[in-house]
Structures are given as structure tokens and as C-alpha cells.
N, C-alpha and C positions, 0 to 999 in steps of 0.2 A: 541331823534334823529329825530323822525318824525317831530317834531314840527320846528326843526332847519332845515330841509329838507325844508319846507312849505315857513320857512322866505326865505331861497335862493334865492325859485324858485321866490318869490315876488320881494324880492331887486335885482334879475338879471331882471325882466321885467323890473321896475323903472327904473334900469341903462340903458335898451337896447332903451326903448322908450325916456327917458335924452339924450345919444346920438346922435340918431335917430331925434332930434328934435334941434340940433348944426345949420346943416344947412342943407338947405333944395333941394340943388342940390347938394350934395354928401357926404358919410356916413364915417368914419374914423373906417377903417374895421379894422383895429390893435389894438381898444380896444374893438370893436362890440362883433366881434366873439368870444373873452375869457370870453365875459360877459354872450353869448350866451349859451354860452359851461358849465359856471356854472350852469346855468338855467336848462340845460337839467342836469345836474349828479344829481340839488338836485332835481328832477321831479321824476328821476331813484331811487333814495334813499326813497323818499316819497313813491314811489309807492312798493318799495320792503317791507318796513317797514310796510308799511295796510296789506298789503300780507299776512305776517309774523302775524301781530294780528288778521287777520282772521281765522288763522288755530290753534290760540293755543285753547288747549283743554276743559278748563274750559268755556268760549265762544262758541266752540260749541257744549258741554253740556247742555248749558245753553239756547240757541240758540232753541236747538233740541228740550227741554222739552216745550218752548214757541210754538214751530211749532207745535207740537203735541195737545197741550191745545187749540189751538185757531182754529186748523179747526176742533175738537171734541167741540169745543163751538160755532163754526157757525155754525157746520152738525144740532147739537141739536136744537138750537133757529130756523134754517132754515124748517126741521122739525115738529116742531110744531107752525111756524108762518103757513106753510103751509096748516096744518092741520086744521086752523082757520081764513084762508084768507077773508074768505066770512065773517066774522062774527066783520073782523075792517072796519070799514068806509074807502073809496078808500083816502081821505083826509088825514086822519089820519095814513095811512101805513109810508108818508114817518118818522116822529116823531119815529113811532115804529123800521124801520130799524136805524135811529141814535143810538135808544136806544140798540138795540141786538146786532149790528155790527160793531160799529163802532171803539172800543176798538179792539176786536179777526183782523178786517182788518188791521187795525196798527198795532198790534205788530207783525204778521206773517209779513207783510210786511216788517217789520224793519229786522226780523231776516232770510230772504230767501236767502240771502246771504250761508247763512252759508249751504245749501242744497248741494251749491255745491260742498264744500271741506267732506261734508259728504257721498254722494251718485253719484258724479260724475254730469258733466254737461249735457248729455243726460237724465238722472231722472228726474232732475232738471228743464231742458225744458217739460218733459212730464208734471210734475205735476203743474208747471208754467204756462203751456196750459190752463190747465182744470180751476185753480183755476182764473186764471187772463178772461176768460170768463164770471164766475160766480159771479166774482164781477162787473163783465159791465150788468150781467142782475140786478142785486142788485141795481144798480145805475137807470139801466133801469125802473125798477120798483119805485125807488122813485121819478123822471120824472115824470112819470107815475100818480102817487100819486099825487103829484102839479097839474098837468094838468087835474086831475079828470079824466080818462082814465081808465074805472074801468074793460075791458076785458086785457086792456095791464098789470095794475097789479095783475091780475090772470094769467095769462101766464107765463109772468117773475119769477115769486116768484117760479112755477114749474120746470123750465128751470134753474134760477139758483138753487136749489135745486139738478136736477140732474148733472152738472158740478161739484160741491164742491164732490158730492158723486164721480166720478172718479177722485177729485183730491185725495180724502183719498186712494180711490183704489192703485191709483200710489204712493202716499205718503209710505203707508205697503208696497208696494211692494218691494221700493227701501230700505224702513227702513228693510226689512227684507232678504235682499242680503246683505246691509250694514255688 
């Protein structure tokens, strides 16, 4: 049903802008509008239909387990790259953040959706806050690394460290009202 929602919404733009394109100083609004008008049901129907597969439960079980895994595998790696900062070449950080991060940032990313039909949308912004900071210092820091910036990537690496840590904060907290 989604999928046949998706074509609608395609083949009412084709027909709207085919119309649209008749002539060019005035529009033949008698079969515009009903074209229009499919456009918008199967947009409404599309969008009900994601809705609807976001919430079913297997997905965000699945969802849940991956959120959980992947900032308990950034805290970790963040942690102990932290604790060893000084001891990677400022060059060589950014190689190291590809290697520790860049999996756990995609898949939480992919499944933060589903936060919100879990823990409601204010949790959701809280912990969204935190984490989506600590990944601009993350990035900050490999910057950094390129540019051979060797106080900026000691800073950043601290800084997103303690972001990721208040996002788990708020993560338990919301997983534990949930």
C-alpha cells in the first residue's frame, strides 16, 4: 500500500506538471485539481502508512536494542580513546575515529526515529541535544586531525566525551520511565 501511495504521489506530479505545461498562459483547472487532489490523498496515505511501520513493535525492539548497543559502544571506544589521546599521533586521530565510530554513529542514527514513538518527543529532543553535539565534536576533532591541530584534538575528544555521557544520562532516564 505504501509503495502504491509513493507511485500516486509521482504519477499526479507527472500529470500536474504535463498539464501545467499545455499552455502556457492558462491552466485547464478541471483536470488540474483532481490530479492535484490525488497527489495529496496518496502523500496522506504514504505518510500514514511510514507512521504505522514505525510503531510496529518488532522494529522498535529492534530499534531499541541497536540504540542501546551503539551509545554503550561509543561511550566505551570514546573512553578509552580519551584516555589515550596523547599517545595517537594528532594525524592519525582522524583514521582512528573512522575506525571506532563510524558504524555505532550510523546505526543509532538510522534507528533515532524510533526514540520517539518510544520515550515520547521531548526525551527524544533531550537526548538528541546531547548526542547530536558530541558528534559535531567528533567530527570537530577529525578536522582537527587533518589540519594537524593537536590542542583542538585534545579538547574535542574531552568535550565530546562528556556530551555522549549526558546523552546516555537521558537515554536511562527516559528508557527507565518508559
Amino acid at each position: 500500500m505504501k509503495n502504491m501511495a509513493f507511485i500516486l504521489v509521482i504519477l499526479s506530479f507527472l500529470a500536474g506538471a504535463f498539464l501545467a505545461s499545455l499552455d502556457e498562459r492558462a491552466m485547464n483547472w478541471t483536470y488540474f485539481i483532481p490530479v492535484m487532489l490525488v497527489g495529496f490523498i496518496g502523500a496522506f496515505i504514504y505518510k500514514k502508512e511510514s507512521s504505522a511501520a514505525a510503531k510496529h513493535g518488532d522494529l522498535l525492539q529492534n530499534n531499541k536494542k541497536v540504540l542501546i548497543e551503539s551509545l554503550d559502544n561509543l561511550l566505551t571506544n570514546l573512553e578509552a580513546l580519551n584516555g589515550r589521546k596523547d599517545k595517537v599521533p594528532t594525524y592519525e586521530m582522524r583514521f582512528e575515529i573512522d575506525k571506532l565510530f563510524r558504524a555505532d554513529l550510523m546505526n543509532f542514527a538510522e534507528a533515532r526515529e524510533s526514540m520517539k514513538h518510544l520515550f515520547g518527543i521531548q526525551d527524544y529532543a533531550d537526548i538528541m541535544s546531547s548526542f547530536a553535539a558530541g558528534e559535531r565534536y567528533i567530527n570537530r576533532v577529525w578536522s582537527a586531525s587533518t589540519d594537524g591541530y593537536v590542542d583542538e584534538v585534545m579538547l574535542y575528544v574531552e568535550k565530546a566525551l562528556s556530551q555522549f555521557e549526558h546523552a546516555k544520562e537521558e537515554f536511562d532516564t527516559a528508557l527507565n520511565k518508559a
